[in-house]
N, C-alpha and C positions, 0 to 999 in steps of 0.2 A: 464429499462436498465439491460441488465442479467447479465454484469461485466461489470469494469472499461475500459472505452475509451472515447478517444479525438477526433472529426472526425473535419475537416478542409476541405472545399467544394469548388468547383472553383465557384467563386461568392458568397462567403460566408464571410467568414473573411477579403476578400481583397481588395483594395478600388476598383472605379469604371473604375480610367486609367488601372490598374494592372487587373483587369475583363477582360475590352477590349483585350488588348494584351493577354492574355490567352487563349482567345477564338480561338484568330486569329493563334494560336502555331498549330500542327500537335498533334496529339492523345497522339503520343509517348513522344514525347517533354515536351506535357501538365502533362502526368505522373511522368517523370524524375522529373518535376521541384516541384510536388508536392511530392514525393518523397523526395528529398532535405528539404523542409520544414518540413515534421514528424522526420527525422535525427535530425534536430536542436532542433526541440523540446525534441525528446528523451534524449539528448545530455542536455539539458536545465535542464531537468527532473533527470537525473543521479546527474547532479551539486548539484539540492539542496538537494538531499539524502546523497551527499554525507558532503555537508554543516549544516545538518540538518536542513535546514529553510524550511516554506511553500511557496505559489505563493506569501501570500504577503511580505514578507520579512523575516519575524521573527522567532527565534527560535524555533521548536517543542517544548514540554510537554516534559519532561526528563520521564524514565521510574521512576517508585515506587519504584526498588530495583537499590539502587544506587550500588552495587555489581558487576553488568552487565554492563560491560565497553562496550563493543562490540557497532558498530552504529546500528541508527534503520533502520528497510526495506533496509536494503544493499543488500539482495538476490532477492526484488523484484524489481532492481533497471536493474538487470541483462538481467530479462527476459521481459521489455517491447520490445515490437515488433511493427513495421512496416508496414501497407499495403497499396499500390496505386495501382488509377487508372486512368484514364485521366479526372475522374470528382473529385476526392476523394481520400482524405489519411486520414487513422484510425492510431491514436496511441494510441495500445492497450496492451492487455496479450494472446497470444495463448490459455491458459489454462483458461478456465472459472473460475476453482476454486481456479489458483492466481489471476486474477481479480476481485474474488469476496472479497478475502484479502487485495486485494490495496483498493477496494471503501470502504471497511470497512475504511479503515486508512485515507482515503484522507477526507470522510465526516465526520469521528464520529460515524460513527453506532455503536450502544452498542447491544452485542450480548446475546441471551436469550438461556441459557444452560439448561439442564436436564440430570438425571441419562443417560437416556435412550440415550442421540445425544451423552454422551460424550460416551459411550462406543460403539455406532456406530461407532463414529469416531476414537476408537481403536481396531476396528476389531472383539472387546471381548465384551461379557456380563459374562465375569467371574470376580468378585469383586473384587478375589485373586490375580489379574493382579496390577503394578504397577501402582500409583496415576498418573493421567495426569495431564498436564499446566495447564491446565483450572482450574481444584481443588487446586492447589496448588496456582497460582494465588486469586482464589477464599477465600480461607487459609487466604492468607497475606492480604489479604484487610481486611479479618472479625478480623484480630491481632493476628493470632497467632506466639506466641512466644518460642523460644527454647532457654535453657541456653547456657551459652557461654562454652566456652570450658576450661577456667578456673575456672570455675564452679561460678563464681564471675558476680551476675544479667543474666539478659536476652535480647535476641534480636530477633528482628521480624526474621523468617522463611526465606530460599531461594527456592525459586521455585527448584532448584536441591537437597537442603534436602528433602522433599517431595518426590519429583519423587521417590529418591535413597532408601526413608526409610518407606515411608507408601503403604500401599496396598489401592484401589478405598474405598474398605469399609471403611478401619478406617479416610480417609481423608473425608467421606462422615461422619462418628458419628461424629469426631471432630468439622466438620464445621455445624453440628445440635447443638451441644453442643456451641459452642460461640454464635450463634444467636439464644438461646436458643427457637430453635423450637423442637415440636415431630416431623416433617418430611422436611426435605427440598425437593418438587418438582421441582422448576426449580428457578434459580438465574443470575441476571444480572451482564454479566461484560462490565463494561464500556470503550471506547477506546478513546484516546484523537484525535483530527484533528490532523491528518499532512498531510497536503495537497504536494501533488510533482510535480504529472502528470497535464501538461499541460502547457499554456505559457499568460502573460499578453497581452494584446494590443497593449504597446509598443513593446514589443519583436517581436511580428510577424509583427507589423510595419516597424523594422529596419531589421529582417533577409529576408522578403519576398522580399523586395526594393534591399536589395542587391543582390538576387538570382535574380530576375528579372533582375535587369543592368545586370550580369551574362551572362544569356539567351540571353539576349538581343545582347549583344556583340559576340558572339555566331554566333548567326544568321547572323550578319552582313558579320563576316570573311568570312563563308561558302557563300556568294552568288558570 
C-alpha cells in the first residue's frame, strides 16, 4: 500500500440483497450511490478527528508536551478525498505524501530518522540552519531540559524552544551528549495509533441500508 486508503467494492462490504440490487442499478447510478457511501465515511472520519477517538471508540494517546493545546491530525482531516466508480469507491489522500502521514498515524508506524533524511526533508545540508521537529522532538523524549524562566528548577523543552533557539548541529551534540553516544546515526521516533479513516461494520451496515432504500425510492418515483 503506497498511502493511506479505504477502498469499498460493489460486492465487497455489502451484503448479498444489497449486491443484487446494485448490480441490477445503471453504471451511473451504481457510482453516485457509491459515491454517497465514501462521503459518509469521510464524514465518519472527520467526526473522530475531530472527537479525537479511533474506529474503536476510545480516546487517542495525548501528545508528550502537554503545552500543545491545538487537536491532532485536524489538517489531515481536511484533505481526505473521494473517488468513484461504478465498481468502486476509494477513500483516500490525493497527496501520497499526506497519506503516507495519515498511515503513519492510523497504524503506529515508528519512524527511523537520520542526519541525512532530516536535512533532506529541509532542503538543507547546512547544520547552521535551524533545528527541525524531528530533533527537537527527538530532544524531549531523550529529557532535555531548560530552566524556567524564573530561574527557579527546570522543565522539559518545547519543540518551539528548539526550533527558535538551537541550530541542527547543536541539537545533534546535545542529543549525543544525553544518550551519551560518540555519534548518533539514526534514531526512532515512535508514533502512537490513532486510527480515524475508515468505518466499522456496523456503520456501513446502517448508512449503506439507508442509501440503498434512498436509491431505491428513487427508482421507483422515476418509472
Amino acid at each position: 500500500m503506497p498511502f493511506m486508503s479505504v477502498r469499498f467494492v460493489a460486492g465487497g462490504q455489502f451484503t448479498v440483497m444489497q449486491q443484487m440490487k446494485l448490480l441490477k442499478m445503471p453504471a451511473m447510478r451504481r457510482k453516485r450511490l457509491l459515491a454517497q457511501v465514501g462521503r459518509r465515511v469521510r464524514s465518519l472520519s472527520r467526526k473522530r478527528i475531530r472527537a479525537q477517538k479511533g474506529l474503536d471508540g476510545k480516546a487517542w494517546e495525548p501528545r508528550k508536551n502537554k503545552q500543545v493545546k491545538r487537536k491532532m491530525l485536524k489538517e489531515l482531516g481536511k484533505k481526505i478525498a473521494v473517488f468513484s466508480t461504478p465498481r468502486k469507491v476509494d477513500i483516500t489522500f490525493a497527496s501520497p505524501s499526506t497519506g503516507k502521514i495519515a498511515r503513519q498515524h492510523q497504524e503506529g508506524i515508528e519512524e527511523v530518522m537520520t542526519a541525512a533524511k532530516v536535512m533532506a526533508q529541509n532542503g538543507s545540508t547546512d547544520e547552521d540552519e535551524p533545528a527541525t521537529r524531528a530533533q527537537a522532538r527527538a530532544l524531549r523524549d531523550a529529557g532535555y531540559k531548560i530552566r524556567r524562566k524564573n530561574g527557579k528548577g527546570w522543565k522539559l523543552t518545547s519543540l518551539k524552544h528548539v526550533v527558535q533557539n538551537m541550530t541542527m548541529k547543536q541539537a545533534g551534540l546535545v542529543l549525543r551528549i544525553l544518550r551519551d553516544e560518540d555519534s548518533v546515526k539514526r534514531w526512532v521516533v515512535p508514533t502512537p495509533i490513532r486510527s480515524f479513516l475508515g468505518a466499522t461494520q456496523k456503520d456501513v451496515n446502517e448508512f449503506t441500508q439507508i442509501i440503498f432504500d434512498q436509491t431505491l425510492q428513487q427508482i421507483k418515483r422515476a418509472k
